[in-house]
C-alpha positions, -999 to 999 in steps of 0.1 A, spaced: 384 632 -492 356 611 -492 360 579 -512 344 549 -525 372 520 -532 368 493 -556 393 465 -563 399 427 -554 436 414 -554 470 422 -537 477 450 -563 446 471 -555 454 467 -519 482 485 -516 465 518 -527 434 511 -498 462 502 -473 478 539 -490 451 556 -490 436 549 -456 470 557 -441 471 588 -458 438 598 -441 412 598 -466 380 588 -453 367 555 -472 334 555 -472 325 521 -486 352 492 -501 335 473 -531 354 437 -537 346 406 -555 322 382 -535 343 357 -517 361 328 -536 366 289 -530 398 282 -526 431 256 -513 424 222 -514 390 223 -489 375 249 -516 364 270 -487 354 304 -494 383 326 -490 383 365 -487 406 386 -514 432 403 -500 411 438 -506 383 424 -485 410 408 -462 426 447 -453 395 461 -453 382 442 -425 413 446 -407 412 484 -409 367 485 -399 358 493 -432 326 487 -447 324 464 -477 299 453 -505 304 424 -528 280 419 -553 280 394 -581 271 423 -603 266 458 -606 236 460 -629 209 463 -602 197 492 -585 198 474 -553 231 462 -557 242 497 -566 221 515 -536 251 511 -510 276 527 -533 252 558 -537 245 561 -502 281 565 -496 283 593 -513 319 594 -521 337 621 -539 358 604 -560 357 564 -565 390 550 -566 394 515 -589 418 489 -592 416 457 -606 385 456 -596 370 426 -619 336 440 -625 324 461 -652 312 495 -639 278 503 -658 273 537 -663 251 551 -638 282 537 -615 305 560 -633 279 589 -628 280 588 -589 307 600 -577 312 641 -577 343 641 -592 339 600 -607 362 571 -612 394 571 -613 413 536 -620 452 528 -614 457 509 -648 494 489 -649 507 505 -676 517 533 -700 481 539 -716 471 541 -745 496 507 -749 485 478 -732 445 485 -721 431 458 -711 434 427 -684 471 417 -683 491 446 -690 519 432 -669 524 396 -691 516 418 -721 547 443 -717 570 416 -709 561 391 -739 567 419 -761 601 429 -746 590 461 -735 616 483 -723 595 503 -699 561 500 -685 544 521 -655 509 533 -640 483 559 -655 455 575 -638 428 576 -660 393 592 -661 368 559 -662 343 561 -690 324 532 -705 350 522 -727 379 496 -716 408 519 -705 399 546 -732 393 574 -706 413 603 -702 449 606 -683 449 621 -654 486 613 -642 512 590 -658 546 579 -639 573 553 -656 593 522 -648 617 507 -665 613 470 -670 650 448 -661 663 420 -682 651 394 -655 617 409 -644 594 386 -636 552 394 -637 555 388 -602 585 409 -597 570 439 -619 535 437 -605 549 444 -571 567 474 -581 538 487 -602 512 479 -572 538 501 -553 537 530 -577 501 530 -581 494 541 -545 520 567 -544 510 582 -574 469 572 -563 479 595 -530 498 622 -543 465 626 -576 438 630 -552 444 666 -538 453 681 -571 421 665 -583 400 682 -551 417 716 -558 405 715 -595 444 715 -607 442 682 -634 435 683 -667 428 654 -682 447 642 -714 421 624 -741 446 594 -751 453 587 -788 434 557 -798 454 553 -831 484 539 -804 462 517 -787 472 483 -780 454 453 -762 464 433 -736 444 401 -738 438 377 -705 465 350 -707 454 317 -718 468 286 -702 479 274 -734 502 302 -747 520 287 -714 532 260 -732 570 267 -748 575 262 -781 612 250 -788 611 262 -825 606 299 -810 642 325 -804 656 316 -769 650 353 -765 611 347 -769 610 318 -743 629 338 -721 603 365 -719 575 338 -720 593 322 -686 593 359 -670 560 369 -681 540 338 -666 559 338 -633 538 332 -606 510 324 -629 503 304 -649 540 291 -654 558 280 -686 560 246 -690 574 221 -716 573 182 -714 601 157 -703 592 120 -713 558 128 -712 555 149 -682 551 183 -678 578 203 -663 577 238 -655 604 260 -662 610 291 -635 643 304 -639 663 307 -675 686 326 -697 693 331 -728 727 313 -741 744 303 -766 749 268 -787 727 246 -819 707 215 -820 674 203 -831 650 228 -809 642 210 -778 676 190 -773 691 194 -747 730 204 -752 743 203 -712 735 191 -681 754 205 -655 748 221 -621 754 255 -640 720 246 -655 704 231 -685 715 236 -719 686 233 -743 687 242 -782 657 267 -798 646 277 -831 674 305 -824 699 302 -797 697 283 -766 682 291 -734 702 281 -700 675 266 -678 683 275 -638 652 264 -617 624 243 -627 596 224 -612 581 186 -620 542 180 -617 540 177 -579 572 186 -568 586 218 -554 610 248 -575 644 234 -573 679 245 -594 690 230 -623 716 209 -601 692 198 -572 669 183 -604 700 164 -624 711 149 -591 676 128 -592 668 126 -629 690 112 -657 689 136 -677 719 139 -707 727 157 -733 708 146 -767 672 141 -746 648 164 -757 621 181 -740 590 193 -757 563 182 -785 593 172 -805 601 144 -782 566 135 -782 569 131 -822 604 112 -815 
């Protein structure tokens, strides 16, 4: 098929990198324009703009979609079907109305649950059990379009956003590859979704990062997993933060935030309910070591406490 590609970061490119292997021709990749980033701020290519070069594919960036002129390329394309995925710019209609048989976005979870822009953090806070990919029909709503294809994943007890979004980035450009014939042949019929399940997943905010000691060890556990890469839990130890990358829940009592053991088998620290075993963790400007690499240069003992509640003595 012919196709238009839209998406910015390493999740969308693994479909383009599927579905060029799998021979469709790709007319045109639209990505976001190119960043500043490392510690020269230089502009820096997205890993969709990155593959696409590699491969000889033409690209587009613009800032918005709103123009005429900026949406002349993607008309003169004229792609079949666009394919979208995490994209990061808001398709106006007369986007949507281009393509022959139009839009069609690989959305990181179970739709209707979870539309939105961090369906990934969202299923893990909430101690979702399973997650996976949908196909959907784009329309001018966010994520309310019709189903085209669903498939399922179950979510472990020590997935990590990073962990799952690889898997899910995986499953999206199988399922991407295996949709698009059906969808030539006229064999799909979309589902409407049921907007009375509907749930939103909200862009994380640096500040729900921050742990709160009063919450179940079960809570902070999911918070740990669920901002892993980005934007990483953290707590304060005399004042400075400390990230925490590697936990489990345990058991033991103390005034939340105390820590009850210190011991190469990792760090013992009382919550609101339960305790949670810290294994690796990270101080501002150091590297991710485990618990015992961190005790053998920090004096840390059993009765400290790490947190706001420290901070109010």
């Amino acid at each position: 098929m012919r196709l238009i590609f839209a998406g910015t970061p390493e999740f969308a490119a693994h479909a383009l990198e599927a579905l060029h292997a799998a021979g469709h021709d790709i007319a045109l990749v639209l990505t976001q324009p190119d960043r500043p980033a490392g510690r020269g701020m230089k502009l820096k290519p997205g890993p969709v703009k990155a593959l696409a070069s590699r491969l000889g594919l033409p690209v587009h960036q613009p800032e918005s979609l709103r123009s005429e002129a900026a949406r002349r390329p993607i008309a003169d394309a004229r792609g079949e079907v666009m394919v979208v995925a995490a994209y990061g710019l808001i398709l106006p209609q007369a986007v949507l109305d281009l393509p022959r048989l139009g839009c069609v976005n690989i959305h990181a979870s179970l739709l209707p649950r979870w539309r939105g822009a961090a369906p990934i953090q969202r299923a893990i806070l909430a101690g979702d059990r399973e997650t996976g990919i949908t196909l959907m029909q784009m329309e001018a709503g966010l994520d309310t379009g019709p189903i085209l294809a669903m498939a399922r994943l179950p979510i472990g007890p020590e997935e990590t956003a990073g962990s799952l979004h690889d898997r899910l980035a995986v499953l999206g450009a199988r399922e991407i590859v295996a949709l698009l014939p059906r969808l030539a042949a006229g064999e799909v019929t979309p589902q409407p979704q049921d907007d009375r399940l509907a749930v939103y997943a909200e862009k994380i905010g640096k500040a729900e990062a921050r742990i709160d000691w009063l919450q179940p060890a079960a809570q902070i556990d999911r918070q740990v997993r669920a901002f892993d890469p980005h934007p990483g839990a953290w707590t304060r130890l005399a004042g400075e933060v400390l990230k925490l990358w590697r936990v489990r829940p345990d058991s033991g009592q103390g005034r939340p935030g105390e820590v009850l053991q210190a011991t190469r088998a990792g760090i013992a620290v009382a919550c609101g309910e339960g305790a949670l075993r810290i294994l690796e963790l990270q101080q501002a400007g150091g590297r991710r070591v485990d618990a015992g690499a961190f005790l053998a240069g920090h004096g840390l003992a059993p009765g400290s406490v790490l947190g706001e509640q420290a901070d109010r003595g």
